[in-house]
KOLGUKE-345883 format. One record per residue (C-alpha): residue number from 1; x, y, z. Coordinates in steps of 0.1 Angstrom, whole numbers, plus 5000, padded with zeros to 4 digits. Layout:
<dodrens>
DODREN     k      x      y      z
DODREN   NUM      X      Y      Z
...
</dodrens>
This chain:
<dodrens>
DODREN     k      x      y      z
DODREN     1   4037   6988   1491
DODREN     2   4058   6959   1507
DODREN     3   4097   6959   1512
DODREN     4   4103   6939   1488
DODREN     5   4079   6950   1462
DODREN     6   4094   6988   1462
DODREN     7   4131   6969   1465
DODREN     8   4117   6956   1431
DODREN     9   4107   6986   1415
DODREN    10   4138   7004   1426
DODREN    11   4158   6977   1407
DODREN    12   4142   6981   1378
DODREN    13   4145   7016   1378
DODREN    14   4180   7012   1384
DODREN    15   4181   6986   1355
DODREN    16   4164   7009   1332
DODREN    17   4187   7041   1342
DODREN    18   4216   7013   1334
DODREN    19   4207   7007   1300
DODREN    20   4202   7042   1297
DODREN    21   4241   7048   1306
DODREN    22   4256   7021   1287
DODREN    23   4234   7035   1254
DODREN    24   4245   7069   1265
DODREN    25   4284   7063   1268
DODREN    26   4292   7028   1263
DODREN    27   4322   7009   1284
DODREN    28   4336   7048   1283
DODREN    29   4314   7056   1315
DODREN    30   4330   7025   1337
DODREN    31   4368   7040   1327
DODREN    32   4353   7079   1333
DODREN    33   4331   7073   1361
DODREN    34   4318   7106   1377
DODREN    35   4344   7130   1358
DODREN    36   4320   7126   1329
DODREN    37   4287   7144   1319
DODREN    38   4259   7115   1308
DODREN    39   4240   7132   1279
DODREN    40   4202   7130   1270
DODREN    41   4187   7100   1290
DODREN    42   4149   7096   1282
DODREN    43   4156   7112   1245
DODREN    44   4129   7103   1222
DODREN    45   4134   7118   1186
DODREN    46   4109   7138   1170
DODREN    47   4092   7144   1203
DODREN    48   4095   7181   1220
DODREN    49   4108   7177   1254
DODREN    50   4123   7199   1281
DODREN    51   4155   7195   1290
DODREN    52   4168   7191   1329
DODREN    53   4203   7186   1338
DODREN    54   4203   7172   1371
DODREN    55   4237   7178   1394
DODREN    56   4238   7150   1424
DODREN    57   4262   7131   1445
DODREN    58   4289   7115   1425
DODREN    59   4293   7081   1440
DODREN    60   4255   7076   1429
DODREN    61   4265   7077   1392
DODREN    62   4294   7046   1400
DODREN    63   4267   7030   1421
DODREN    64   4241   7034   1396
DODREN    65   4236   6993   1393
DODREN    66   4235   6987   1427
DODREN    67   4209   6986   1453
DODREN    68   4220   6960   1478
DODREN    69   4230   6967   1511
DODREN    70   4222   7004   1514
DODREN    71   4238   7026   1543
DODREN    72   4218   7062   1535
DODREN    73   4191   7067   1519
DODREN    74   4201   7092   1491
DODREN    75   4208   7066   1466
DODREN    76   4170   7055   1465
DODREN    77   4155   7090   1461
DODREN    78   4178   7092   1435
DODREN    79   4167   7068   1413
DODREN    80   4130   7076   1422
DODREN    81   4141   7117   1411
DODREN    82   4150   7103   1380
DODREN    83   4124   7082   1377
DODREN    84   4097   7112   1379
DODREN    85   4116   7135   1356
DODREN    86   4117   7100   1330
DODREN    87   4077   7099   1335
DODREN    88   4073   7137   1330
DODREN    89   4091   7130   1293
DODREN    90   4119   7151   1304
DODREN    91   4159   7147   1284
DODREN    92   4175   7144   1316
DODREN    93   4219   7150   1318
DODREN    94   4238   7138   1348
DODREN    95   4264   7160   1362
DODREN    96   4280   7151   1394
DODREN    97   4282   7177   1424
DODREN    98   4315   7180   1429
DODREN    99   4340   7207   1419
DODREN   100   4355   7188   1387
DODREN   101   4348   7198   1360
DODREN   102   4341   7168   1338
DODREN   103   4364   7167   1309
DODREN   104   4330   7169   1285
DODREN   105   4315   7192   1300
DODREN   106   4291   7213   1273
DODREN   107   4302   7249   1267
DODREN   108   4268   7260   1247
DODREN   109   4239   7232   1262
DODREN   110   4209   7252   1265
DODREN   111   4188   7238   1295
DODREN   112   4151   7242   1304
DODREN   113   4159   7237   1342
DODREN   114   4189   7227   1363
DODREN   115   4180   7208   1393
DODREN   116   4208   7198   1423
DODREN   117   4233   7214   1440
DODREN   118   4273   7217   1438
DODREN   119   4296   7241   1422
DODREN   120   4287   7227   1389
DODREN   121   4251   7239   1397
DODREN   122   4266   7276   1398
DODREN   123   4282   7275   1370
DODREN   124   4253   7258   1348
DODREN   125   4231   7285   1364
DODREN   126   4255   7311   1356
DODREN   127   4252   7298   1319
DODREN   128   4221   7293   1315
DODREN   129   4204   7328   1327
DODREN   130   4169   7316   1314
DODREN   131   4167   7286   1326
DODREN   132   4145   7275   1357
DODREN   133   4170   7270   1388
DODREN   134   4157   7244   1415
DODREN   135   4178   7243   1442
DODREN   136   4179   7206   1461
DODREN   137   4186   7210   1498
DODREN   138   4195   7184   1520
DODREN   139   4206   7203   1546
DODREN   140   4197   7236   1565
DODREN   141   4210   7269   1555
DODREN   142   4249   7272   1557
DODREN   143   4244   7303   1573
DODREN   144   4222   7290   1599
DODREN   145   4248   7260   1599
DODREN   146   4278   7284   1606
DODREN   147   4258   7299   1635
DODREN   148   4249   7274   1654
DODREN   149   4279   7250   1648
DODREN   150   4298   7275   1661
DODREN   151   4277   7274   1695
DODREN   152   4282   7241   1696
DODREN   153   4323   7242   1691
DODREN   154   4319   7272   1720
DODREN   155   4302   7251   1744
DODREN   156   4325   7217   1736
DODREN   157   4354   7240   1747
DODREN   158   4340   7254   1776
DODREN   159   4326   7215   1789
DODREN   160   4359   7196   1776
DODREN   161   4384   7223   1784
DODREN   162   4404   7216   1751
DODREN   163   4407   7226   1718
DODREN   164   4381   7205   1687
DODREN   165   4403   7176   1677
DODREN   166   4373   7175   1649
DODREN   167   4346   7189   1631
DODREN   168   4319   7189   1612
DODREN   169   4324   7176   1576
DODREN   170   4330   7195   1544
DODREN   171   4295   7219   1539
DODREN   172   4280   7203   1506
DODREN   173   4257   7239   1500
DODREN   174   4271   7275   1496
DODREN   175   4256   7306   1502
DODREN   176   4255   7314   1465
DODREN   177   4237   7282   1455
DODREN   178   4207   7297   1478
DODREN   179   4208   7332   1463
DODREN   180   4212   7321   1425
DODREN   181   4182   7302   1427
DODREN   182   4145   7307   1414
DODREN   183   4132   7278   1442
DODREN   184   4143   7252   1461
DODREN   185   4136   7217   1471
DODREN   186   4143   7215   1505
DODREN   187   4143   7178   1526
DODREN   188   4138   7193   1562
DODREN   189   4113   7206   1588
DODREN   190   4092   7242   1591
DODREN   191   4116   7250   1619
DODREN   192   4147   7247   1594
DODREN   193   4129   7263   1559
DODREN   194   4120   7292   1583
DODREN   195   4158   7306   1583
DODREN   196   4161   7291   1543
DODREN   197   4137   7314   1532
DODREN   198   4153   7345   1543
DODREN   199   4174   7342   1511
DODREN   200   4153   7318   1492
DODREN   201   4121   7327   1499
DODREN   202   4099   7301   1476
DODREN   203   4103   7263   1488
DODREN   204   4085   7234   1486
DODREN   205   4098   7210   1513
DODREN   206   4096   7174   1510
DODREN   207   4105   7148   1540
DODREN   208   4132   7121   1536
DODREN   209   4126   7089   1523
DODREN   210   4134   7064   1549
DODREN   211   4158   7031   1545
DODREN   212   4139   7000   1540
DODREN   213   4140   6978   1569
DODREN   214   4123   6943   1573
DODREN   215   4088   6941   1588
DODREN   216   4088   6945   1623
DODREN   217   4060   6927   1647
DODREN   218   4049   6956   1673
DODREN   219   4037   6948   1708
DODREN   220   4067   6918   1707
DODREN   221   4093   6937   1724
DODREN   222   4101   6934   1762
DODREN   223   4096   6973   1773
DODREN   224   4109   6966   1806
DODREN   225   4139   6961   1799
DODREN   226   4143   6981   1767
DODREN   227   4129   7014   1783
DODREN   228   4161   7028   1795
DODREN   229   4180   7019   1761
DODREN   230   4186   7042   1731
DODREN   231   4204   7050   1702
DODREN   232   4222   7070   1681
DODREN   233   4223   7062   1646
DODREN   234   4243   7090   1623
DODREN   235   4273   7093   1602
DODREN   236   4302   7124   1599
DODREN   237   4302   7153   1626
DODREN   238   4302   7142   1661
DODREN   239   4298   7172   1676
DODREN   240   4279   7191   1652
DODREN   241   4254   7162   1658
DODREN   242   4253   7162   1690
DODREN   243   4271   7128   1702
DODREN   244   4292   7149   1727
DODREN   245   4269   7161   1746
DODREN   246   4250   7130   1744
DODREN   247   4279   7110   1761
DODREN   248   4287   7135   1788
DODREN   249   4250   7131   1800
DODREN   250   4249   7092   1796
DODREN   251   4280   7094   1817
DODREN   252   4258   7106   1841
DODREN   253   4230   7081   1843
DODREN   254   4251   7046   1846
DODREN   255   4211   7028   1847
DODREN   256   4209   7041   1807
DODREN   257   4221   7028   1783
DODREN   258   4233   7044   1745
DODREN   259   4244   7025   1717
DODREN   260   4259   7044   1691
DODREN   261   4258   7033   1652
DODREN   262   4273   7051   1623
DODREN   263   4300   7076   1643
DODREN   264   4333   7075   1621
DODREN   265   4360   7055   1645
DODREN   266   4385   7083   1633
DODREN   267   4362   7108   1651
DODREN   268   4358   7091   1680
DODREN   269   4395   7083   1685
DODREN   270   4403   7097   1718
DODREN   271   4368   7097   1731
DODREN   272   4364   7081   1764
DODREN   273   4334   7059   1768
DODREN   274   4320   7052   1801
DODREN   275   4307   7012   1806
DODREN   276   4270   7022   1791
DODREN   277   4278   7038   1764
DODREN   278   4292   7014   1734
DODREN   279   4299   7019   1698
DODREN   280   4281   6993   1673
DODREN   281   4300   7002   1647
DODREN   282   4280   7002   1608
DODREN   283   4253   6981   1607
DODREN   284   4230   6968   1579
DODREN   285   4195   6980   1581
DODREN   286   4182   6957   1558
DODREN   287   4195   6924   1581
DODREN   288   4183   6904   1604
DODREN   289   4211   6921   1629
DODREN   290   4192   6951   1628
DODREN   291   4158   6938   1636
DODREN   292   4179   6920   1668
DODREN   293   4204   6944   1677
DODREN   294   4191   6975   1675
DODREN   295   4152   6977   1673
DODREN   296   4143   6947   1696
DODREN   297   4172   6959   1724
DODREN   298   4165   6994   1725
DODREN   299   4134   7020   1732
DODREN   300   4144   7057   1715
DODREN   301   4165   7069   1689
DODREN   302   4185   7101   1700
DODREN   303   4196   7131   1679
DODREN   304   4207   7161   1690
DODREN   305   4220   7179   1658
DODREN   306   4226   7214   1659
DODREN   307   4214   7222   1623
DODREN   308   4200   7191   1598
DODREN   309   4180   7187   1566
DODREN   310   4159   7155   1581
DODREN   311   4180   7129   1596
DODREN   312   4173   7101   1579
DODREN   313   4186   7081   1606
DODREN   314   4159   7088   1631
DODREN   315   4134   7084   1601
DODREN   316   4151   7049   1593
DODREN   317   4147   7039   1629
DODREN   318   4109   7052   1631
DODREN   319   4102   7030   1601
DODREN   320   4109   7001   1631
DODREN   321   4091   7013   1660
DODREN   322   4122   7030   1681
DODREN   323   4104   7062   1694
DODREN   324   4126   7098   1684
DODREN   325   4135   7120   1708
DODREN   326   4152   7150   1685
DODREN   327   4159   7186   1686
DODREN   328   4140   7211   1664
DODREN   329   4169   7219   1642
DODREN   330   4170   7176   1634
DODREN   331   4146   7186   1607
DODREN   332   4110   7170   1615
DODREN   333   4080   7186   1623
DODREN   334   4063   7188   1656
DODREN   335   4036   7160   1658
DODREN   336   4026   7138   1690
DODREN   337   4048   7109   1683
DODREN   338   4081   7126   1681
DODREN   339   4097   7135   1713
DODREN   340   4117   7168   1719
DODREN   341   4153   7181   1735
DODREN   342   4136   7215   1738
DODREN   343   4169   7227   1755
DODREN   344   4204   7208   1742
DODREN   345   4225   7218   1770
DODREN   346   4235   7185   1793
DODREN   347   4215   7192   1822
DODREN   348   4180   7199   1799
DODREN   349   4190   7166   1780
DODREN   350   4199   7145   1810
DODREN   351   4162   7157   1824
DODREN   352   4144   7146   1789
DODREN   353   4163   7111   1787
DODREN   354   4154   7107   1826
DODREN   355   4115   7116   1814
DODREN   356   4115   7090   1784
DODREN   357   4133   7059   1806
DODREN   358   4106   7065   1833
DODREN   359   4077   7060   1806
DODREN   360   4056   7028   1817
DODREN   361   4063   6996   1792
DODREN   362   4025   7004   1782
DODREN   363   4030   7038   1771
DODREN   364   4061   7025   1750
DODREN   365   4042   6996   1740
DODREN   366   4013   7025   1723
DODREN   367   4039   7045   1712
DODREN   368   4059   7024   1696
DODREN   369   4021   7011   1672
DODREN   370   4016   7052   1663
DODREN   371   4057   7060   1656
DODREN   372   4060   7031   1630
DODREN   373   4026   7040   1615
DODREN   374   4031   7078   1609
DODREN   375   4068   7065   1595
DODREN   376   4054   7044   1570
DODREN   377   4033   7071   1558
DODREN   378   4058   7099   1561
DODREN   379   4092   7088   1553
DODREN   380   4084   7055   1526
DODREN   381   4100   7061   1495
DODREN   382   4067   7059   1479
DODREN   383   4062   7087   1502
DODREN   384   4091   7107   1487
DODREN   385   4076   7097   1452
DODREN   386   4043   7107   1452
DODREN   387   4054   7142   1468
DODREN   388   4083   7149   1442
DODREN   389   4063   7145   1414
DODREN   390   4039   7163   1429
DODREN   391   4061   7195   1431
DODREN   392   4075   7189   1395
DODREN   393   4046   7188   1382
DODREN   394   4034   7220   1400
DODREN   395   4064   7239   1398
DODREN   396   4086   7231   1370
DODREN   397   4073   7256   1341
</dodrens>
């Protein structure tokens, strides 16, 4: 499926959900926004259906309309979630995620299964004892998360000699969301579900759906002087992702070049950047300036997380050729065309990013073919499609 023929279907699901709302609440759900539960989408009288409430991100219930200019890919497999439940004949009622309790919420609703995450998902578990509880996870285990983080804050201190000015953002998952669960749904790696399932031990992983970008011609870009370029393309976290250490070693090799996309400004207030190492700033990956700036100019994407779901950066920048160079714990499985930081300390990491700049511009050239390839069949949203139905239909009882 093209770009723009799954940018169609997306609208129209995003149309249909729409109509859905407005039928469901009127202009009551523009005033209300996400403080309000939207009852039984996909009812159909007289029929027998199963009933899912599904608890996701907030903002993607005031989005719901919009699909234009995208900056993470959550708000597509949303729709495309929805979507499958609508096609399995499932009632389906919104909740958002976050700790508010929305001023309708149902004391006595009676679900079949309850699908998401979020303190809301606790407490709809907690009150609905019989019902099926799926678990979505779009990160790694929080206490794998604590654990490692807290390495990472270690080592920052020792390198920096000074205290975290900031830190990773607000945890989204709970230990208890994990151990009240019957499954989970988990967007990551084998390497990441390994530590998930010593509390949750059934899971059915499924990899991230990818941003849409605009076709990209391979074998046009010059390799020579794109070898020794790469970015970083991430969001909230800095050092939790890595970027830290990332600058330290670039600091190090003045004939590489990283360009950073994505890092909060208020983050990296206070950071000094040496000459070859520049933030971009937020950029559209559905523009022409992303096909020029970043995926003509550069060689690699870079992540060095300490703990992820599946960055859907890296995946996003696959999708265009850029060749990943990740740790383990950035959520993707081991395959030939994804490259490794087997070691994240700076010395290991300044040896791997020495190792991918000396690559000839023909081994690039191949690489670049295979990584957009395995991308488009991996991380497409029709990717993400086929396998969530797949496990609803297999799973949900």
């Amino acid at each position: 499926m093209t770009i723009k023929e799954l940018s169609v279907r997306i609208s129209r699901v995003a149309r249909e959900v729409g109509r859905s709302l407005r039928h469901s609440v009127g202009g009551v759900f523009k005033m209300y926004g996400p403080t309000r539960v939207i009852f039984n989408l996909n009812c159909s009288p007289g029929r027998q259906q199963k009933h899912v409430a599904l608890v996701y991100l907030s903002r993607l219930h005031d989005e719901y309309g919009q699909t234009e200019s995208l900056f993470h890919p959550s708000k597509e497999h949303y729709l495309i979630m929805l979507n499958v439940l609508f096609e399995q004949g499932f009632i389906v009622d919104l909740y958002n995620c976050s700790g508010d309790t929305p001023y309708n919420f149902p004391k006595e609703t009676s679900y079949d299964v309850i699908l998401g995450f979020g303190p809301l998902y606790i407490r709809l578990c907690e009150m609905n004892p019989k019902a099926q509880k799926i678990l979505f996870s779009t990160e790694n285990a929080p206490w794998v998360v604590r654990e490692k983080f807290a390495r990472r804050v270690e080592y920052f201190r020792a390198t920096h000699k000074c205290e975290v000015y900031t830190i990773r953002r607000d945890d989204f998952y709970t230990d208890r969301m994990f151990s009240i669960s019957d499954m989970g749904i988990a967007m990551t790696g084998s390497y990441n579900v390994a530590g998930i399932k010593t509390i949750l031990p059934k899971i059915e992983r499924i990899n991230v759906n990818a941003l849409g970008v605009p076709e990209c011609e391979m074998g046009t870009k010059d390799f020579e002087r794109s070898r020794r370029r790469f970015v970083w393309f991430g969001s909230r976290g800095l050092i939790h992702k890595g970027l830290d250490i990332l600058v330290d070693v670039f600091r190090g090799l003045p004939d590489c070049e990283l360009s950073i996309y994505g890092a909060p400004r208020s983050e990296l207030r206070g950071w000094s950047l040496p000459p070859n190492v520049k933030d971009r700033g937020v950029i559209n990956v559905q523009s022409n300036e992303y096909v020029e700036e970043v995926v003509q100019k550069h060689a690699f994407v870079v992540s060095l997380s300490c703990s992820e779901g599946m960055a859907s950066g890296v995946a996003t920048c696959m999708m265009s050729g850029l060749i990943p160079i990740v740790t383990p714990e950035s959520g993707f499985d081991d395959c030939p065309h994804i490259l490794s930081f087997d070691d994240w300390h700076q010395e290991a990491v300044a040896e791997t990013i020495r190792r991918a700049a000396a690559m000839s511009a023909e081994e690039l050239r191949q690489k670049e073919s295979e990584v957009s390839a395995y991308a488009h069949a991996q991380y497409s949203s029709e990717a993400f499609r086929a396998r969530f139905s797949e496990i609803i239909i297999k799973t949900v009882k």
